[in-house]
C-alpha positions in Angstrom: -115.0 92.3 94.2 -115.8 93.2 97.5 -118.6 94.9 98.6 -120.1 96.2 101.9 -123.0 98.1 103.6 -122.7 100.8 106.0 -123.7 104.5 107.0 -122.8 106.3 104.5 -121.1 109.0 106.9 -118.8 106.6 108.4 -117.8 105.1 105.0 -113.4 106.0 104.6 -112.5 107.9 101.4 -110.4 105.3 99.2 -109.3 107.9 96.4 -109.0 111.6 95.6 -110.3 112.9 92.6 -109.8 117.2 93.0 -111.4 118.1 96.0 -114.1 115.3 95.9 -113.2 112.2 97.9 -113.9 108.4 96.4 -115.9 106.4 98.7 -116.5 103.4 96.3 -118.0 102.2 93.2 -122.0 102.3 92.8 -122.1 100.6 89.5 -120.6 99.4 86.5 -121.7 98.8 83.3 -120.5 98.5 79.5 -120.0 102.0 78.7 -119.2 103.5 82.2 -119.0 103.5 85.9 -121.2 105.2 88.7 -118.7 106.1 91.9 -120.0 107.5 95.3 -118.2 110.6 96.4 -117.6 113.1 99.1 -116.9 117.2 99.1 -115.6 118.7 101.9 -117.5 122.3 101.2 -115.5 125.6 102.0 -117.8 126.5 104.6 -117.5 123.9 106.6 -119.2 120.3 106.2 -119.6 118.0 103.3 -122.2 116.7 101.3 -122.5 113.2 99.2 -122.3 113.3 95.2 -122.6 110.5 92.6 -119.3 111.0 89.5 -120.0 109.8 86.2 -117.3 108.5 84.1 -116.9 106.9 81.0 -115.0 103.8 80.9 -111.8 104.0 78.4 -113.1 101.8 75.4 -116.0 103.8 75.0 -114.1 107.5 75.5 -112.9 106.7 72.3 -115.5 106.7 70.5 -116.0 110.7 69.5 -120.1 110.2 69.4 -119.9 109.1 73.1 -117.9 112.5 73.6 -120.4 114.9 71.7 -123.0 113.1 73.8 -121.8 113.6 76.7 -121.0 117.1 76.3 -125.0 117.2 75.3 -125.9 115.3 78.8 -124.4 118.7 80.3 -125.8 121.1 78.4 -129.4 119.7 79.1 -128.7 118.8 82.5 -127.3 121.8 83.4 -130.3 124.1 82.4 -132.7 121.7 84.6 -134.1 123.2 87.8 -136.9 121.4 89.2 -137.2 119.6 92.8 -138.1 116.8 90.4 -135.5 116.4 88.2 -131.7 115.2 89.2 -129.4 118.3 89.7 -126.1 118.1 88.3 -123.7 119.9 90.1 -120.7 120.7 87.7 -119.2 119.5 84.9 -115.7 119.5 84.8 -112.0 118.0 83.6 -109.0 116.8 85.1 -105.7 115.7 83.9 -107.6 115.4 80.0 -110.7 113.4 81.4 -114.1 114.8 81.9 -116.4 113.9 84.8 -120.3 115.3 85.9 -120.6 115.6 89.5 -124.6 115.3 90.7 -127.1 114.9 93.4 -127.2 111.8 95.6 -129.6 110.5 98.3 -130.3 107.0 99.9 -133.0 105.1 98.1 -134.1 103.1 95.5 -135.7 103.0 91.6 -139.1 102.4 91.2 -137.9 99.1 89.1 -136.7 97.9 92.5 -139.8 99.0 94.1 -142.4 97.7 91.5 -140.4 94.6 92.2 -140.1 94.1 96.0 -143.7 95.5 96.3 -144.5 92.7 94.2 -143.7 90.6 96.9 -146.2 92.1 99.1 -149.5 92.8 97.6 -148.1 95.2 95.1 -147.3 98.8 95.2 -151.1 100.6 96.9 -152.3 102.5 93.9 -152.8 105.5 95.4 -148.9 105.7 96.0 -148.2 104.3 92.6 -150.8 107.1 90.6 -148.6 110.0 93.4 -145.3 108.7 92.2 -146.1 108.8 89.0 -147.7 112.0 88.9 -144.4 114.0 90.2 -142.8 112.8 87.3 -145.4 114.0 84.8 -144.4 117.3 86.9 -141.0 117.1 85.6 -141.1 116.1 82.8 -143.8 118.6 81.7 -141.4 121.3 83.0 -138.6 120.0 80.8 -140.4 119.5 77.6 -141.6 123.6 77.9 -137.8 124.4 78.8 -136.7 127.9 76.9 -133.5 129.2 75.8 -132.1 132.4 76.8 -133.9 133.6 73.5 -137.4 132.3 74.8 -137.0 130.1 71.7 -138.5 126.7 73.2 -135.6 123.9 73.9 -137.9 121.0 72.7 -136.2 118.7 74.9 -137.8 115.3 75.0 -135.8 112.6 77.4 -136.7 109.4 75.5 -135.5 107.7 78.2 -137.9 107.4 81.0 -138.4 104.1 82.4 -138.7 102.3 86.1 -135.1 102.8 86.6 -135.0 106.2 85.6 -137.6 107.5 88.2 -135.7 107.3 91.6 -137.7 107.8 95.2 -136.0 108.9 97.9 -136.4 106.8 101.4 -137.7 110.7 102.6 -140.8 110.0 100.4 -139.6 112.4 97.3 -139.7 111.4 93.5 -136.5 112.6 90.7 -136.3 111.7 87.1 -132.8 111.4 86.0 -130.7 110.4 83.6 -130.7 113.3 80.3 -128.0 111.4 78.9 -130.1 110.6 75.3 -132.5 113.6 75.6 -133.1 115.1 72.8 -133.0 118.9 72.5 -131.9 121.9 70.0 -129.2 122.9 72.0 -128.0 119.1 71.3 -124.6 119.0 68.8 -125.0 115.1 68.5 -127.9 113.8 66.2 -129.8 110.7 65.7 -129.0 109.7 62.3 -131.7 108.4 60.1 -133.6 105.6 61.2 -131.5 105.3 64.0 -133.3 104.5 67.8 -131.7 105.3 71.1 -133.9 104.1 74.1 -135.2 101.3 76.3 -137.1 99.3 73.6 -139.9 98.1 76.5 -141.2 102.0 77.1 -140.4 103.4 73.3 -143.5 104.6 71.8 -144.2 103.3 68.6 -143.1 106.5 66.8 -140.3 105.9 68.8 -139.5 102.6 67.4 -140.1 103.4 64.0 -137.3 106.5 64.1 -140.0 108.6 63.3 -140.1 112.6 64.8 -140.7 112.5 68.5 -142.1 115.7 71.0 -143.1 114.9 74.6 -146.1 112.8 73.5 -143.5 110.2 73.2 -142.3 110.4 77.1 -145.8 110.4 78.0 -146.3 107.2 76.2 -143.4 106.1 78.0 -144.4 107.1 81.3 -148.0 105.6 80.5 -145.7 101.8 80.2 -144.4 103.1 83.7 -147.9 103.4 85.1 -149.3 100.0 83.5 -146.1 98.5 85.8 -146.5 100.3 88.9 -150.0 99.5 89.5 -150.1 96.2 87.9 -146.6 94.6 89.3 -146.3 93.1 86.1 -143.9 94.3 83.0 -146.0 95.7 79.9 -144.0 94.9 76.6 -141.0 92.2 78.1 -140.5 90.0 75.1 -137.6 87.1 73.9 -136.2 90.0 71.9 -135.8 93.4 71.0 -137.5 92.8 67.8 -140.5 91.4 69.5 -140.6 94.4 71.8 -141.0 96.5 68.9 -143.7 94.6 67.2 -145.7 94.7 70.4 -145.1 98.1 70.9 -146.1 99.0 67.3 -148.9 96.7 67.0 -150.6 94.7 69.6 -153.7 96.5 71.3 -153.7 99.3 74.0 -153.9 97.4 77.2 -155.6 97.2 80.1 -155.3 97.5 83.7 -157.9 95.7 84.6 -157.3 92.4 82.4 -154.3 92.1 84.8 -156.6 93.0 87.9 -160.1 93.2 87.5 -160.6 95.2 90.7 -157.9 98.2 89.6 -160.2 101.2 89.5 -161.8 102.1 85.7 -161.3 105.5 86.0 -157.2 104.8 86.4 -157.4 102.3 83.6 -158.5 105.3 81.6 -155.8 107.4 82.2 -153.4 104.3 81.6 -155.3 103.8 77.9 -154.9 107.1 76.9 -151.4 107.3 78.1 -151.0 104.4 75.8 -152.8 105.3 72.3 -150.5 104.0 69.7 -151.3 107.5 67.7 -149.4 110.8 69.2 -152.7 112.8 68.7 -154.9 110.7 70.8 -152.8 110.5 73.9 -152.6 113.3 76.7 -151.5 116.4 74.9 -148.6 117.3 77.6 -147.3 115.1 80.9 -149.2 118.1 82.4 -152.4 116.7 81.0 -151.2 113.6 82.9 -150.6 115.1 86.5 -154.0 116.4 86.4 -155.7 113.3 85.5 -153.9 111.8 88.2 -154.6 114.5 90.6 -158.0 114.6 89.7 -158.2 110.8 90.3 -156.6 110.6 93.8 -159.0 113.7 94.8 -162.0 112.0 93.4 -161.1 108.7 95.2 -161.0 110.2 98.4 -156.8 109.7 98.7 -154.2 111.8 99.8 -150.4 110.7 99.1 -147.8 112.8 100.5 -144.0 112.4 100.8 -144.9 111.3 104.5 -147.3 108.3 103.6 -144.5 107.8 101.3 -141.7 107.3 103.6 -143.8 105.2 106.0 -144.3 102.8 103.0 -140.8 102.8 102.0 -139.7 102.2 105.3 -141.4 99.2 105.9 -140.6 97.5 102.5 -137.0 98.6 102.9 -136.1 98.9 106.6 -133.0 96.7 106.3 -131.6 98.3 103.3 -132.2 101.6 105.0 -130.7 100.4 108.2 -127.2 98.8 106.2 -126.9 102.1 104.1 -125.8 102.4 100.5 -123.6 99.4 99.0 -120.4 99.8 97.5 -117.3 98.4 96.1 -114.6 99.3 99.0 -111.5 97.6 97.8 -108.7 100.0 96.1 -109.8 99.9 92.7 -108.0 98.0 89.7 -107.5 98.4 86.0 -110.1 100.6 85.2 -108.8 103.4 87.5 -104.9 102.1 87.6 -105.1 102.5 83.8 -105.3 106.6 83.9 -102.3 108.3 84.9 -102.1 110.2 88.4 -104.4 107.3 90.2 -103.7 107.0 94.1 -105.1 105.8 97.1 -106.8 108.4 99.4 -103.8 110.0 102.3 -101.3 108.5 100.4 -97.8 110.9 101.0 -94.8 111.6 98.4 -97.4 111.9 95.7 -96.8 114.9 93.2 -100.3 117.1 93.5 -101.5 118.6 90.8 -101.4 122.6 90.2 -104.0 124.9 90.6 -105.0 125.2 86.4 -105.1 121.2 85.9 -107.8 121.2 87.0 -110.6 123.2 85.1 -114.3 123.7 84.8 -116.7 124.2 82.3 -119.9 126.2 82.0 -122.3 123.9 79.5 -124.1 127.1 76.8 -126.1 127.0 74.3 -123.2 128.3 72.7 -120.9 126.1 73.2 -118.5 125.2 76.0 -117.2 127.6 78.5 -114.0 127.8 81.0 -114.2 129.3 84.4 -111.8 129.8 86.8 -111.0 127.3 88.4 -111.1 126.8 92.1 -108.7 126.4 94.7 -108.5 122.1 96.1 -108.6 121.1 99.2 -107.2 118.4 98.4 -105.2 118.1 94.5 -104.6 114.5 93.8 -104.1 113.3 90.1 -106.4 110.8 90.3 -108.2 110.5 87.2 -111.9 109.0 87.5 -114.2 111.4 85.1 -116.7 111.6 82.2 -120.5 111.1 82.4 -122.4 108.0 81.9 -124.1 109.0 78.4 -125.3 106.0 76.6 -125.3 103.1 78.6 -127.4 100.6 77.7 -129.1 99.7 80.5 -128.5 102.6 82.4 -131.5 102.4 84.2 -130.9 99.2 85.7 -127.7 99.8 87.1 -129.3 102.5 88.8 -132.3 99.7 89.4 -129.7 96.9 91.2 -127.8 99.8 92.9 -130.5 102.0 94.6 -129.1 105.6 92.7 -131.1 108.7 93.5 -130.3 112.0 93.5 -129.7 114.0 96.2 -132.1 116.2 98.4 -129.0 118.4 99.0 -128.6 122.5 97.4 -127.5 123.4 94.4 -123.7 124.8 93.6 -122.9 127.2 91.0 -119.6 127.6 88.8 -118.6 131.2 88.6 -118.4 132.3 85.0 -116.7 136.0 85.4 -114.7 136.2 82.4 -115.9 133.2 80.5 -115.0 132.6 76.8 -116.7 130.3 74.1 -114.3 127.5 73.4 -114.5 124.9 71.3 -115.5 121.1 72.6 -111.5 120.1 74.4 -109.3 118.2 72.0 -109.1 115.3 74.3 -112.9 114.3 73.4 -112.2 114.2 69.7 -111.2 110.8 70.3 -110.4 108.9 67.0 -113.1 106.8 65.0 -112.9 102.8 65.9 -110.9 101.3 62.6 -113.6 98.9 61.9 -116.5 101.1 61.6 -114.5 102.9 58.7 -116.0 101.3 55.1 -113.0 100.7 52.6 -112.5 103.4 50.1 -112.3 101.5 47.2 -115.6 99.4 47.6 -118.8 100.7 45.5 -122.4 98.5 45.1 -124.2 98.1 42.5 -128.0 97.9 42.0 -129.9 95.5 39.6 -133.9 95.9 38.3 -135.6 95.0 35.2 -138.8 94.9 33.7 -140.4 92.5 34.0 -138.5 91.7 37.3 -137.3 87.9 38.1 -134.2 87.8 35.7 -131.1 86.5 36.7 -127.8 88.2 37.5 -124.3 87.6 36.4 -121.4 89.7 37.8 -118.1 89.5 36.1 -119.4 85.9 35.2 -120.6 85.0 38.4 -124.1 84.3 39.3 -125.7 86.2 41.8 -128.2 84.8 44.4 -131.5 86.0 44.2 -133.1 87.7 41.1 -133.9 91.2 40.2 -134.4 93.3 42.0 -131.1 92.6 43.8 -128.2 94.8 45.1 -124.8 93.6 45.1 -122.7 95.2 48.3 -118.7 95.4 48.1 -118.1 95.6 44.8 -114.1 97.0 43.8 -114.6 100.4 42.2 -114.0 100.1 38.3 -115.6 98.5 35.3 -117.1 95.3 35.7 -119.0 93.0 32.8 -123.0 92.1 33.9 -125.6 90.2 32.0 -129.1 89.4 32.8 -131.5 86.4 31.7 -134.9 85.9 31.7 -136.9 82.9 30.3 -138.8 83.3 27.3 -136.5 86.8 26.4 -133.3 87.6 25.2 -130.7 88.1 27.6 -129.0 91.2 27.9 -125.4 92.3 29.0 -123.1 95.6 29.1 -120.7 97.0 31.6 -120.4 99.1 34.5 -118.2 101.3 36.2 -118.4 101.6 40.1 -117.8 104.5 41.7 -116.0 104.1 45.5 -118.8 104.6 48.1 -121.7 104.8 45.9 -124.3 102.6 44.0 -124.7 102.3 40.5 -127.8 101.4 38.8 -128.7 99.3 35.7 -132.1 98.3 34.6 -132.8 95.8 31.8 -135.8 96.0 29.8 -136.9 92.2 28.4 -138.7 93.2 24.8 -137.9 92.2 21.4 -134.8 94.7 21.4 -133.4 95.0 24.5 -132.4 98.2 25.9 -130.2 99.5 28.9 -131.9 102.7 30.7 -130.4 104.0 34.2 -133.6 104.1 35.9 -133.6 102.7 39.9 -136.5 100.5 40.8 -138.7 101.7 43.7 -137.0 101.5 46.9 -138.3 99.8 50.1 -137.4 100.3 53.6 -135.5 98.0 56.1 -136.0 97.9 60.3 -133.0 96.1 61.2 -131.8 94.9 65.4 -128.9 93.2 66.7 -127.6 91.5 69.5 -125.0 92.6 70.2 -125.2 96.2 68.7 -123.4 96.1 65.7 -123.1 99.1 62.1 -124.6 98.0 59.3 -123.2 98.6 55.6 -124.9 98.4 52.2 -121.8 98.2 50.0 -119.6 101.2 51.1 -122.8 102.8 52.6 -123.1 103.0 56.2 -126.9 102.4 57.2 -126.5 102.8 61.0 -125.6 101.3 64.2 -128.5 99.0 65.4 -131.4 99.4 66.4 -132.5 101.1 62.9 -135.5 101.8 62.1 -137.1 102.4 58.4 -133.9 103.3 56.6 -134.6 103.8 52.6 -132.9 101.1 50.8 -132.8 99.6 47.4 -135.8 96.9 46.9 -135.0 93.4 46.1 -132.3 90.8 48.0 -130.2 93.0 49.6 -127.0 91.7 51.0 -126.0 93.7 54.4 -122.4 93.8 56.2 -122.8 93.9 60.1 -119.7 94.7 62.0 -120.3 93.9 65.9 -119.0 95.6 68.8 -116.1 93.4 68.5 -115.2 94.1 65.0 -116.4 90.5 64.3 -117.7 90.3 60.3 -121.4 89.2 59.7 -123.2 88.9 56.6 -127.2 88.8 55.5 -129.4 88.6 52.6 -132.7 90.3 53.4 -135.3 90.7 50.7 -137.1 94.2 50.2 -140.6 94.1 48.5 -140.6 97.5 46.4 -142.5 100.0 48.8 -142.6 97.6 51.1 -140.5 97.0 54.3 -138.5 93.9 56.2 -137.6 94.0 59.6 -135.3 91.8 60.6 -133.4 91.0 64.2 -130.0 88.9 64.5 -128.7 87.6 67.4 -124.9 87.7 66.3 -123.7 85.6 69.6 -125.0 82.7 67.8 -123.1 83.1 64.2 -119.6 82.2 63.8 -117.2 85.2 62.4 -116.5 84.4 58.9 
C-alpha cells in the first residue's frame, strides 16, 4: 500500500462518491474503513470531510446495521464545539455512509505518547485538555428530546483515542458509535459489554446499568494517562483488565510521580472510586475541579498555549500534512458496483433520486429531498464506522480529528417516517444460528456429588452438571451416589430449552422437578466469539454475569470464523466463574 504526506489542499481527488471527492484512505480496520474526502460547496469553495463506511463482511451483520443507524441518531442531535459534528447521513446505490468534521491533528493517545518522549505532557495542559471534554460530555449526558424527556446518552467509549486536539489548540470527543441512549433501537443484551476494557468502569465490566458516572470513570483513566505518561489498567489480557478494573485499589498519581500536585491526584481518585456514588456526580463536577485547580495553581491554558505546544512536538507532521493511502483503491472498493476513478469519461452517472438522504429522528428514519450533484458517480464507498474494535486507535495511528469547519443541514420539507432501508436488514451469519432440534438438560441432587449417566453414557463431572446439545426427544438417565441407591427415569427434551431433573438420595428415592440454585458466568474471548449453552445463546464475548445453571457447565463458542470450540467451566451455586480463552491457541475440533 502506498502512502504519502502532503498539504492537504494540493492532495488530487482519486474517486467520486456523490458530490464528495475521494482523496485517500485514513484507516482501516476489522469492521470498517476511514476515507478523507472533499466537497465542492454550492457557494463556492470546498471544505475537507472524513466518510465512514462499513466494510462488506461486517454490513452483513443486521446488529452492525441497527447500530449504525443508532451512531446517526445520537450524533446527529450533538451540537457542541466539543463534540465531532456529523454532517449528513446518507445512501447511495443501497450503501449507507456518515459524512463528518475533519481537521489536521492528532489523538491524545498519540500525544500522551510522543510527549512521553519529552518530559511528558505539562500538567497544566493535560488537566485543560481534559477539562473540555468533561465539557462535552456533561452536555451530552443532559441531552433532551424534543419532549424534554432526558436522552440518557452515556458514550461508554471515551478513551485517549477518542479525544482528538486539533494542531489550532482545540479539544473534540468523537466517536458515538456504542453510546448508549433511549432514542437507541439496538440493545446490549444481557451481560453483554461493548467498550475499551482499559477505561470500562467496573460497573461497566460487570454489564451492570451505566449513567454518565461511568464516562467519568473513564475519563478519570484518561487523566491518570495524560499526566502520568504511563497506561493505567494495560494487562496480558482482557480478563486481567477486568479484574484490575474491578478490584485492585484506586490509584495514585503521585506513586507514579511523587512531585504531581496532591490536589490533582484528588481529582484523579475520585474520578476513579470503584463505587458510582462516590465519584464526581456529573463530568460537570469534573470541569470545575479542574478549573478550580488550574485557577488555584496560578495557570492559564488556552487553545494558544496549546498550539505552541503542539507545534513544537509535531512540527514535521504539521509541515508533511495528513497521510493517506493514494493508490486507486482495490477489492474493498472494486467489490461495490458503480466504483470508478475520479475524471474518468464514458462512465454511466447516476440520476438525480439514487442518491438519497436521511434525516436521523427519534422516530425513526426520514427521507429528504435529495440534492442536485456536482458531480454523480456510482462510486459506492459508505456506511459508518460503528463498532470497531479499536476504533480509537486507528484514529490514534492516523491523526483523525474533526473539523473546525460549519455545520450543514439536510432540508426536511416534506419528510415522512420510513422504516430502517431494506438493504440494512442484512441476513444473520449461518453459524451464529443454534440448531433447532438441540435441547440441554440440567442435573442436581440432594445431596449433590452423584454421578450422571446419559442414554448410558457417563457424564464428566457430578451434580450439579448441565449437559448442552442434547437431540430433542426422550432420553434414559440414571444417577449414583455412594452409600445410596441409585436412581434412573426418562426425559424428554424440548428444542431450545433445558429440562430439569433433581434426584433426592433417601431410603426411597424420588424424582421432583425442582432446579438447583443458579450461579453466574463472566466469560472473554480472543477472538470474539457467541457463546451457547445447549440451544441457548449466552452472548457474544465479552459477557459479563449471565445467570446460568450451577455445576460443570459445558459451553459452545463459535469464533468469528465459525471455527467450533468447546469448554467445561464449573459454577459454584450463587457463586460466579470468570473465565477468558484465547481461541488462537486451540485447534477447531
Amino acid at each position: 500500500m502506498a502512502t504519502g504526506r502532503t498539504s492537504v489542499t494540493s492532495l488530487p481527488p482519486i474517486l467520486d462518491f456523490g458530490r464528495y471527492q475521494i482523496l485517500g484512505r485514513l484507516a482501516v480496520g476489522g469492521m470498517a474503513e476511514i476515507y478523507l474526502a472533499r466537497e465542492p460547496l454550492p457557494t463556492g469553495g470546498e471544505r475537507h470531510v472524513v466518510l465512514k463506511r462499513v466494510l462488506p463482511h461486517a454490513a452483513d451483520d443486521p446488529r452492525f446495521a441497527e447500530m449504525f443507524l443508532d451512531e446517526a441518531r445520537v450524533a446527529m442531535r450533538l451540537s457542541h464545539p466539543g463534540i465531532c459534528h456529523v454532517y449528513e447521513f446518507g445512501e447511495q446505490g443501497g450503501t449507507y455512509y456518515l459524512a463528518m468534521e475533519w481537521v489536521n491533528g492528532v489523538s491524545l493517545g498519540k500525544l500522551v505518547r510522543r510527549a512521553r518522549e519529552h518530559g511528558g505532557i505539562p500538567t497544566a495542559i493535560a488537566a485543560k485538555i481534559i477539562a473540555q471534554v468533561a465539557d462535552a460530555l456533561h452536555y451530552a449526558h443532559g441531552l433532551e428530546g424534543d419532549d424534554g424527556s432526558p436522552l440518557n446518552i452515556v458514550h461508554r467509549d471515551v478513551s485517549p483515542g477518542n479525544i482528538m486536539i486539533a494542531y489550532g489548540g482545540s479539544v473534540r470527543l468523537l466517536d458515538f458509535g456504542i453510546a448508549k441512549a433511549e432514542l437507541s433501537h439496538a440493545r446490549t443484551s444481557e451481560g453483554q459489554v461493548k467498550g475499551k476494557f482499559a477505561y470500562m468502569s467496573p460497573q461497566h465490566c460487570r454489564g451492570e446499568h451505566l449513567d454518565g458516572r461511568a464516562d467519568v470513570f473513564s475519563l478519570g483513566v484518561c487523566l491518570y494517562e495524560a499526566v502520568t505518561g504511563r497506561p493505567l489498567y494495560h494487562r496480558k489480557n482482557e480478563y486481567d483488565i477486568m479484574r484490575a478494573v474491578i478490584e485492585e485499589p484506586v490509584p495514585s498519581i503521585r506513586s507514579v510521580n511523587p512531585e504531581l500536585p496532591e490536589g490533582l491526584d484528588a481529582i484523579v481518585k475520585r474520578a476513579l472510586a470503584k463505587q458510582p456514588e462516590q465519584r464526581w456526580d456529573n463530568a460537570a463536577e469534573v470541569q470545575e475541579a479542574l478549573e478550580r485547580w488550574l485557577a488555584g495553581s496560578g495557570q492559564v491554558v488556552h487553545t494558544g498555549r496549546i498550539k505552541e505546544y503542539l507545534a513544537q512536538l509535531f512540527e514535521e507532521d504539521i509541515a508533511n500534512g495528513p497521510s493517506v493511502d493514494s493508490t486507486p483503491f482495490g477489492k474493498s472498493f472494486h467489490s461495490f458496483a458503480g466504483a470508478r476513478p475520479h475524471g474518468v469519461p464514458g462512465v454511466p452517472e447516476l440520476s438525480d433520486v439514487d442518491s438519497q438522504t436521511f434525516e436521523v429522528t427519534v422516530e425513526g428514519v426520514m427521507p429528504v429531498a435529495p440534492r442536485r450533484r456536482r458531480r454523480k458517480a456510482p462510486w459506492l464507498v459508505a456506511g459508518a464506522l460503528v463498532l470497531l474494535v479499536g476504533a480509537g486507535g486507528l484514529a490514534d495511528r492516523f491523526g483523525l480529528l474533526p473539523s473546525l469547519a460549519g455545520e450543514s443541514t439536510a432540508a426536511s420539507a416534506g419528510a415522512v417516517p420510513v422504516a430502517a432501508p431494506a438493504a440494512m436488514r442484512a441476513p444473520a451469519p449461518a453459524i451464529t444460528t443454534p440448531a433447532a432440534h438441540l435441547g440441554s438438560v440440567e442435573f442436581s441432587s440432594r445431596p449433590p456429588g452423584a454421578s450422571v449417566e446419559l442414554d448410558g453414557r457417563r457424564l464428566p463431572g457430578q451434580t450439579p452438571l448441565a449437559m448442552g446439545e442434547v437431540e430433542a426427544g426422550e432420553h434414559s438417565w440414571r444417577m449414583a451416589r455412594l452409600g445410596s441407591a441409585a436412581v434412573e427415569g426418562t426425559v424428554v427434551v424440548v428444542a431450545s430449552e433445558p429440562a430439569h431433573i433433581d434426584a433426592v438420595f433417601a431410603s426411597q428415592p424420588r424424582v421432583v422437578a425442582a432446579p438447583a440454585e443458579p450461579g453466574r458466568i463472566s466469560i472473554n474471548t480472543r477472538p470474539w466469539s457467541k457463546v451457547y449453552l445447549g440451544a441457548r445463546l449466552l452472548g457474544t464475548t465479552p459477557i459479563g454475569r449471565v445467570n446460568v445453571p450451577a455445576g460443570n457447565v459445558r459451553l459452545r463458542l463459535v469464533d468469528r470464523d465459525g471455527n467450533v470450540h468447546r469448554e467445561n467451566v464449573r459454577v459454584e451455586p450463587g457463586g460466579e466463574a470468570r473465565v477468558f480463552y484465547d481461541l488462537r491457541e486451540q485447534a477447531a475440533p
